[in-house]
N, C-alpha and C positions, 0 to 999 in steps of 0.2 A: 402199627396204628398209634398214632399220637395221642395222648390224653393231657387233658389242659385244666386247670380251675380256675382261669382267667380267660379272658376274650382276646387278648392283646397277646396272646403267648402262642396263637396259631396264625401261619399264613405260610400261603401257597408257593414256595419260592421257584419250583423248576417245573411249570408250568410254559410250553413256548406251541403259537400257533403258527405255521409252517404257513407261509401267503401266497408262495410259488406258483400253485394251482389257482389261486383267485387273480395274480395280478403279472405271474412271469417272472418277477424277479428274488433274488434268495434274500426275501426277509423273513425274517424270523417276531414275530409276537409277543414279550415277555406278559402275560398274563398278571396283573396285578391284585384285582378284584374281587380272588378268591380267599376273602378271611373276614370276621365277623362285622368288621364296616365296612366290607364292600369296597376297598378301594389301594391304593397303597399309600393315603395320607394317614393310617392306622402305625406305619412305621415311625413318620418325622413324630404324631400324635406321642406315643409312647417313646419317643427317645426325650424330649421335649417335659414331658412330665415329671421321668425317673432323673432327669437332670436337677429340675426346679426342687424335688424333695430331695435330692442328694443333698443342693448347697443349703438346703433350710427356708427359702420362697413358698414352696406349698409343704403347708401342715395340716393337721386335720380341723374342720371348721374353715377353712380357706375358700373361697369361691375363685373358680376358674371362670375368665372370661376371653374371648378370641374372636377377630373378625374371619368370616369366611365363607367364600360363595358356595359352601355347599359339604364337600367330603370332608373336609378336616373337621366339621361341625362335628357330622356325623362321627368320627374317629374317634374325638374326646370326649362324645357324648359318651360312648359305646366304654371308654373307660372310667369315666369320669362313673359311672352308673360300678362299674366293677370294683371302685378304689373308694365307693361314696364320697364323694366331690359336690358339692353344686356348682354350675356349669351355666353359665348363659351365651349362648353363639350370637353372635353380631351380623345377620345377613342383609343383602337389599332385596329389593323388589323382585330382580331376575333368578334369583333363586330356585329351584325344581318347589314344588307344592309337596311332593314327595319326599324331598329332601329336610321340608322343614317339619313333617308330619311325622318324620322320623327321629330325627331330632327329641320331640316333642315326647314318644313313644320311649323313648330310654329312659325320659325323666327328666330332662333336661328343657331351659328355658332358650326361646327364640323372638330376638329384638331386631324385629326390621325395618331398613333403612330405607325411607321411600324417594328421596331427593337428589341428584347426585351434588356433588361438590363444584364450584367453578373448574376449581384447579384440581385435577385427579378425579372427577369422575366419583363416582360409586365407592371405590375402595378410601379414596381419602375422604368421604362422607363418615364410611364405617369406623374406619382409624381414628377420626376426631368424636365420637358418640362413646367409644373404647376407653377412650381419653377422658371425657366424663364421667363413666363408673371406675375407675381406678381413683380418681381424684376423690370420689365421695365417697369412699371407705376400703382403709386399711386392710380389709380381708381380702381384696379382690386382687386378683394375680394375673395377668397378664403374659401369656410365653410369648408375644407375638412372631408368629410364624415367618413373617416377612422380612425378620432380622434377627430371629434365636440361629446360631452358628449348631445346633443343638439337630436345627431342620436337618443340613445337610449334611451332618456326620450321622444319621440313619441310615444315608444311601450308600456312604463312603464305606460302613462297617457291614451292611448288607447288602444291597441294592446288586452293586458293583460287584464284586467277590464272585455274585450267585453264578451273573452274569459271564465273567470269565470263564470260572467253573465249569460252565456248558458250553462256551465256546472261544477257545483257548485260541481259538487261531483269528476272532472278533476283528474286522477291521473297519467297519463303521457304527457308530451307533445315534438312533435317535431320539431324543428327549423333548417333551414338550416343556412350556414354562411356564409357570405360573409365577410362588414364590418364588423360584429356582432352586426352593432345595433341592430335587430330586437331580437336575441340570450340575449343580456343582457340586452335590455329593461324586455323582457318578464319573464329572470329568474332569474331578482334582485326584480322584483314584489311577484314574487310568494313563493320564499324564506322567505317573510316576512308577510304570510300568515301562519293562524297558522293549516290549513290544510297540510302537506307534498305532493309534486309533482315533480314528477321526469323528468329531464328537460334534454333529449338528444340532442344533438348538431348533425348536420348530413353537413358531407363534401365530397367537392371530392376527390377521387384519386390525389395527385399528388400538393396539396395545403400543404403551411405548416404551415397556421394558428396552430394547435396543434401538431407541432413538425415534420410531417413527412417528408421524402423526397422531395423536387421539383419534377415536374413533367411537361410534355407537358398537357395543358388543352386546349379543343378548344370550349368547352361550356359556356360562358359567363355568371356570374350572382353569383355562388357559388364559394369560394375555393380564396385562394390568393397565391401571389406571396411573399410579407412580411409581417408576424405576425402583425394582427390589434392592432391596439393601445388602443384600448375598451376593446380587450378583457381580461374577469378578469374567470378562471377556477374553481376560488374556488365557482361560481354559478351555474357550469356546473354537472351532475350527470353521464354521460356516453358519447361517442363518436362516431360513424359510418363514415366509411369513404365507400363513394358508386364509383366505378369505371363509366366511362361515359358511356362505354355501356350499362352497367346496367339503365344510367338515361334514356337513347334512349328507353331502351326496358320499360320502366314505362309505359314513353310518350306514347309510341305506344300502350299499354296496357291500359290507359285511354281512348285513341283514339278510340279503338274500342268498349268501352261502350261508346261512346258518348260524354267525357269529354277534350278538346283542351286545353290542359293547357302547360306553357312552360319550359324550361330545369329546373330552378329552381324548379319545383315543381317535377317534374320526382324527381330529387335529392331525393327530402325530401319525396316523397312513397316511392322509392326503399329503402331507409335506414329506416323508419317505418317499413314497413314490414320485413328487416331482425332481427331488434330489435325485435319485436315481435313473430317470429319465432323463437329466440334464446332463448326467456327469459320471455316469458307469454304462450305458445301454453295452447290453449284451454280454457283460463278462458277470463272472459267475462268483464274486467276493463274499465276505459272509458279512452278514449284516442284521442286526437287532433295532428294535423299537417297540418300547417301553408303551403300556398299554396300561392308563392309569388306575381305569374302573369299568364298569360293565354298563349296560343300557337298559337297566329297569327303571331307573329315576329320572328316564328323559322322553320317557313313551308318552307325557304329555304336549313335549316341546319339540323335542328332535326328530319324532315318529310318529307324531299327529301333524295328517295334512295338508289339517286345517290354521293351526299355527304357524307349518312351513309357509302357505300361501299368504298369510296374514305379515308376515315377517319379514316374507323375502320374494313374494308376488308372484311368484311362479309353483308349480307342482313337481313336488318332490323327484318323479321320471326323468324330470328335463333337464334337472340342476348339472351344473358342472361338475367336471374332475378336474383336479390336480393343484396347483399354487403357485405363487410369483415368487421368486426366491431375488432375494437382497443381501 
C-alpha cells in the first residue's frame, strides 16, 4: 500500500482496460485518470514545476499562471495547493463548469476567456491574455505547457516505460493530441527502442495541429487552435482525425459497458478503432491506447442529451461510430 504526503506523488500506472469484448479487436486501455487530478496532465503538471524550482523560475511567493482547457488546470491546481503556489488557470468559455468549479475548490483562480482570436481560435485568445499577466508583474511564471520540453519528458521518463513494461511485445500504440506532450514524450521513446512500434497520433476534426482546416471544437482536451510547439512529425507513424460526434458516440459506447471515461479518451477509441478497422481487420497484434481522464467532468456536456442535441442536432443513439483517417 502506498503512502504519500503529497497529491502528485501517487498515480495509477498499470491499470489497462482490455476492449476485446466491447469492440473485437486486442486493445488495450492505458487508464490514466486514477490519481488525485483525475487525469494524466498531473504528470507533465509536476514534471513542469520541479523543473521551474530546479533552475530557480518558481520560488516561494511566485504566482503560477497557465492556459488550459481544463485538466492541466485542474493538475497545477491540485499541486500548486500542495506546494502553496498561487495559481491562476487561463480558460475559455468551453470549458466543463465542473472543471472550473474545481479549479476553484483547490484554491486556485479561474480567468475566462470569452472570445476567440481571428487567428488561433480560443487557444491563441488565452496565450495572448497569458501574455498580459506575465507582462505586469515579475512574480508571475509561466511553464507554458504548449512549449515547456519539460511536458514531454514526463511521458518519455514515465508514460512510456510503464507502457512497455506491460507489453513488451507493444506494436501499435495510440495517443491523442492536445499539447503533444504525451504524443512526443511516448514516441521519441519508443522510436529509440530497437523493437519497431507504430505510433498513431489521434485528433479532432477541425484542429490544425497537423495541418488541417480550423474548425469549431466544443470538446475540450484534444485538438488545437495553433500548431504545438513540441510537436516534431518525424516521430509520428500515421494520423486520424475523429469528428466529435464520433467522440460522443465512444463515450456513450464505453458508458454502456460500464466504463465513464471522458471526451479525450472517447477521441482516442473512436480513432483506434477506425485505425484498426482500416488497417489490421482480423489479425490479432497487440495494441494500446492511452486514455487520458475519466468522465465525471463531462456529465454536463458529453452525457447530457440535451447539450448533445443542442450541439450537434441529433440524439446521442443515433450518433455515429468511427473517423476519417488522413
Amino acid at each position: 500500500m502506498p503512502v504519500i504526503s503529497a497529491p502528485h506523488e501517487f498515480n495509477t500506472e498499470d491499470l489497462y482496460v482490455d476492449l476485446r469484448t466491447l469492440y473485437g479487436y486486442p486493445l488495450h486501455l492505458k487508464c490514466e485518470g486514477f490519481n488525485f487530478a483525475g487525469s494524466i496532465k498531473l504528470k507533465a503538471a509536476a514534471s513542469m514545476i520541479e523543473a521551474a524550482e530546479r533552475n530557480g523560475a518558481l520560488i516561494k511567493g511566485s504566482t503560477l499562471v497557465e492556459s488550459s482547457s481544463g485538466n492541466l488546470g485542474v493538475a497545477l491546481s491540485v499541486i500548486a495547493a500542495a506546494k502553496g503556489y498561487h495559481f491562476i488557470c487561463v480558460v475559455d468559455s468551453r470549458t466543463n463548469v465542473a472543471t472550473r468549479k474545481l479549479i476553484e475548490a483547490l484554491g486556485s483562480e479561474v480567468h475566462t476567456v470569452t472570445k476567440p482570436a481571428e487567428e488561433g481560435g480560443f487557444l491563441a485568445a488565452r496565450l495572448a491574455y497569458v501574455r498580459t499577466l506575465i507582462a505586469g508583474d515579475p512574480r508571475v511564471v509561466w511553464l507554458n505547457q504548449h512549449a515547456n520540453p519539460d511536458n514531454w519528458r514526463a511521458h518519455y521518463s514515465t508514460t512510456a516505460p510503464q507502457i512497455e513494461k506491460q507489453f513488451p511485445d507493444l506494436e501499435l500504440l495510440f495517443i491523442g493530441t492536445g499539447t503533444t506532450g504525451t504524443l512526443m514524450g511516448c514516441a521519441r521513446y519508443f522510436k529509440e527502442r530497437p523493437r519497431p512500434v507504430t505510433v498513431v497520433a489521434v485528433d479532432s476534426v477541425g484542429s490544425v495541429t497537423f495541418g488541417g482546416p480550423a474548425g469549431a471544437r466544443m470538446i475540450p482536451g484534444l485538438g488545437a487552435g495553433v500548431r504545438p510547439a513540441l510537436l516534431d512529425t518525424s516521430f509520428i507513424d500515421d494520423v486520424v482525425h475523429v469528428p466529435e460526434a464520433d467522440t460522443v458516440s465512444a463515450c456513450h459506447a464505453l458508458a454502456r459497458g460500464g466504463f465513464l471515461f471522458g471526451g479525450s479518451t472517447g477521441t482516442v477509441v473512436s480513432g483506434a478503432l477506425r485505425w484498426l478497422a482500416d488497417n489490421r481487420p482480423g489479425e490479432n497484434g497487440t495494441a494500446v491506447a492511452i486514455a487520458p481522464d475519466l468522465g465525471e467532468r463531462y456529465l454536463d456536456t458529453v452525457y447530457q442529451p440535451s447539450w448533445v442535441r443542442e450541439v450537434y442536432g441529433i440524439e446521442p443513439t443515433e450518433l455515429p461510430t468511427g473517423a476519417t483517417q488522413s
